[in-house]
N, C-alpha and C positions, 0 to 999 in steps of 0.2 A: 880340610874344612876351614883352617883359619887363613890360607892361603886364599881360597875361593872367597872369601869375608873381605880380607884385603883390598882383593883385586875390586871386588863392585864399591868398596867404599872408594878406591882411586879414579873410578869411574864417573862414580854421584860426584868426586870434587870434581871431575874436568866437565860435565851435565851441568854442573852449577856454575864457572864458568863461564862455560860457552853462553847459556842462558843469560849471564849478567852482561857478557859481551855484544852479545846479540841486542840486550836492551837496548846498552848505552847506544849503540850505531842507529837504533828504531828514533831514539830521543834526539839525536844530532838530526838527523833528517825528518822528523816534524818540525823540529825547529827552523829548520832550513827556508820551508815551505809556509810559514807563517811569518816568514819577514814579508813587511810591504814592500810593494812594488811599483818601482822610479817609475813616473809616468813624466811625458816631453809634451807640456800643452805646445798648440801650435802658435808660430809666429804672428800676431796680428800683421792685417796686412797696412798697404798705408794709403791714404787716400784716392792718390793716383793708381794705386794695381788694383784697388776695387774698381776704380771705374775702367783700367784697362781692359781687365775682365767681360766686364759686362760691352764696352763697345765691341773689342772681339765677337763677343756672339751677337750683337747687334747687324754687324758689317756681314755675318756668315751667313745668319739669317736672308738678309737683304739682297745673298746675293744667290741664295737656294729659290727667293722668290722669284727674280729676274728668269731664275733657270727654268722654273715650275711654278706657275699661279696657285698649284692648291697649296702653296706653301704659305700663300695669303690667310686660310683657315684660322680664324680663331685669335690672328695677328692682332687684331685692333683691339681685343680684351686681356694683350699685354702691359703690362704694369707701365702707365705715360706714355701709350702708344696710339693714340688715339690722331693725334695730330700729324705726325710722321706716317701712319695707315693710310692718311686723307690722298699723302706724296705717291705711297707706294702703289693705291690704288690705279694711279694710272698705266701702271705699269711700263714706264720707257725703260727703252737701254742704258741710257745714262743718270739712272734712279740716284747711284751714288752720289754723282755729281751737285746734286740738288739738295742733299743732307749734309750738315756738317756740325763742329763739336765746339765748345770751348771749356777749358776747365780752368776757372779760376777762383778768389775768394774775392767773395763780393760784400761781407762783412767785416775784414778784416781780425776773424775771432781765431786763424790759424787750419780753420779746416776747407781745405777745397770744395765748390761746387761744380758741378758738371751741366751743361746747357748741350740740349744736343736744337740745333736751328734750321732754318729754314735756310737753304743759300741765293744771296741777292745775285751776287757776281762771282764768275769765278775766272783767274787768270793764273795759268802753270800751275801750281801746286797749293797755290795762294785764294784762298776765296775768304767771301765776307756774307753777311749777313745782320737783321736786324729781329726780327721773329722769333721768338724760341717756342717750337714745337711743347719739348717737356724738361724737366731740370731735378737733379738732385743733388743734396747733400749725405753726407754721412756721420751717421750716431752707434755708437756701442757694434763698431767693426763692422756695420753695411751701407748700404746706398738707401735712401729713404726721399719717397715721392716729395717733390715740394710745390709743384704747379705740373699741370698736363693741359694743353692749349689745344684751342681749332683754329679752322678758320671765320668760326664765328665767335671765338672768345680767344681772342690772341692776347699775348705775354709781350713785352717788350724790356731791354735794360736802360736804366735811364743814364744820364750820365756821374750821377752820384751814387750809383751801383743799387737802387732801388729799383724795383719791379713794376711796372706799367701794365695795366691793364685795360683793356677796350670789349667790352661786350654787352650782352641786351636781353631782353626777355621779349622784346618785339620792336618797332618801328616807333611806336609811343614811351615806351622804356628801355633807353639805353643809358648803360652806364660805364664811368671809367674810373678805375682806380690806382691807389698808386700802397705799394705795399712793401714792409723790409725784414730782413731775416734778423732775425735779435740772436746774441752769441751766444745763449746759455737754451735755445730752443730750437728743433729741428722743424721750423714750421712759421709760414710767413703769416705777418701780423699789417693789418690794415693801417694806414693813418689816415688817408684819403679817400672819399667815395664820394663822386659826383654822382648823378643819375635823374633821369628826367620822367615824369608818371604820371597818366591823365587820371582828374578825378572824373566824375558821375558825369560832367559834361563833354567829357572828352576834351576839356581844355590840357593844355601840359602846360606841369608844374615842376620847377627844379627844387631838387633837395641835397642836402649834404649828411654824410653820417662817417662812422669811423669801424664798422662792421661789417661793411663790404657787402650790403644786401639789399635787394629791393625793398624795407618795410620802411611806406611812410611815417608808420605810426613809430619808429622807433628814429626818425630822422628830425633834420631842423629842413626849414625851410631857404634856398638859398637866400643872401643877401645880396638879391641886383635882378635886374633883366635878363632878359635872353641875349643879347650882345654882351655883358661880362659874364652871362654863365661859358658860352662858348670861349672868350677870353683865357678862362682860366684852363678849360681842356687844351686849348692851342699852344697855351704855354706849356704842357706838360707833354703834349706830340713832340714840340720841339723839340726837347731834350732827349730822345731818342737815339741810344747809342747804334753806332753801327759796330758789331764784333770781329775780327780777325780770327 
């Protein structure tokens, strides 16, 4: 009997034991399983590989349409594609030839923008242009719209890297403006806005404003005739960059 006593209490110690053994291996491996976990945000990318990106599938796009027109579907309700739809609309063989890019900074603030244009001329590899279809900059790691053009509201760069504008509400109200990207805003800011508006007699009346809208009522009236209001438009065609 005190043999058989022995033996289970040698028992209960190696049960007790095993059991504390057991624990401690259960407590290492919650523990284990409760460390946080390294996570690897990804690289921002950099200017130029956002917009590489996005002309890659521009160029792919463009050229699935060349292959198959219903790849035109839905095309022109892409994000600044409205003017470059106007090109592709026609659909020639040599579509690409007739589109082309520039990316540069046109405010000096350090961040690239991207112009995709209208092509004037093109020789070997080399083409030029003055028109920009649509344009963007990039804010907080993407590409963000900053003008989208027709051919009845065309964009143009000036030579002091401001934005030109030409368009109209009709025959009696056309207007031109001239507009600049400010460094700390993803979004161009007016300085100039000519534009011409008949009142109740349908006579036209030139006005000036800095909001880039047709409201008389929030404009001044130009200072001159109709030979220096066109004056000042001609002065600012002139300056018309041509892009490489």
């Amino acid at each position: 009997m005190k043999k058989i006593l022995a033996l289970l209490f040698v028992c209960m110690l190696c049960l007790s034991a095993c059991a504390s053994s057991g624990g401690a291996e259960q407590q290492e491996t919650t523990a284990a399983t409760t460390e946080p976990i390294q996570t690897t945000e990804a690289a921002a990318l950099t200017d130029a590989e956002i917009y590489d990106a996005f002309l890659g599938k521009l160029c792919e796009k463009l050229l699935a349409i060349i292959g198959d027109d219903t790849h035109l579907d839905g095309f022109a309700e892409r994000e600044g594609m409205l003017g470059v739809n106007e090109i592709v609309q026609r659909l020639e063989r040599d579509m690409l030839d007739k589109i082309g890019y520039v990316v540069t900074d046109i405010n000096s603030d350090g961040v690239l923008e991207l112009m995709i244009c209208a092509v004037d001329s093109l020789e070997g590899e080399s083409c030029t242009g003055t028109r920009i279809l649509c344009a963007f900059t990039v804010a907080d790691n993407d590409k963000v719209l900053l003008l989208e053009g027709t051919s009845a509201n065309r964009y143009y760069l000036l030579d002091d890297m401001t934005v030109y504008n030409e368009t109209g509400e009709s025959n009696a109200a056309v207007g031109r403006g001239v507009y600049s990207l400010g460094s700390e805003s993803a979004a161009l800011t007016c300085k100039d806005f000519y534009f011409t508006y008949p009142d109740e007699n349908n006579t036209i009346l030139f006005y000036h404003n800095v909001t880039g809208t047709f409201d008389t009522a929030a404009s001044e009236a130009f200072d001159g005739d109709e030979t220096a209001f066109s004056a000042v438009l001609k002065a600012y065609a002139d300056r018309i960059a041509t892009m490489n």
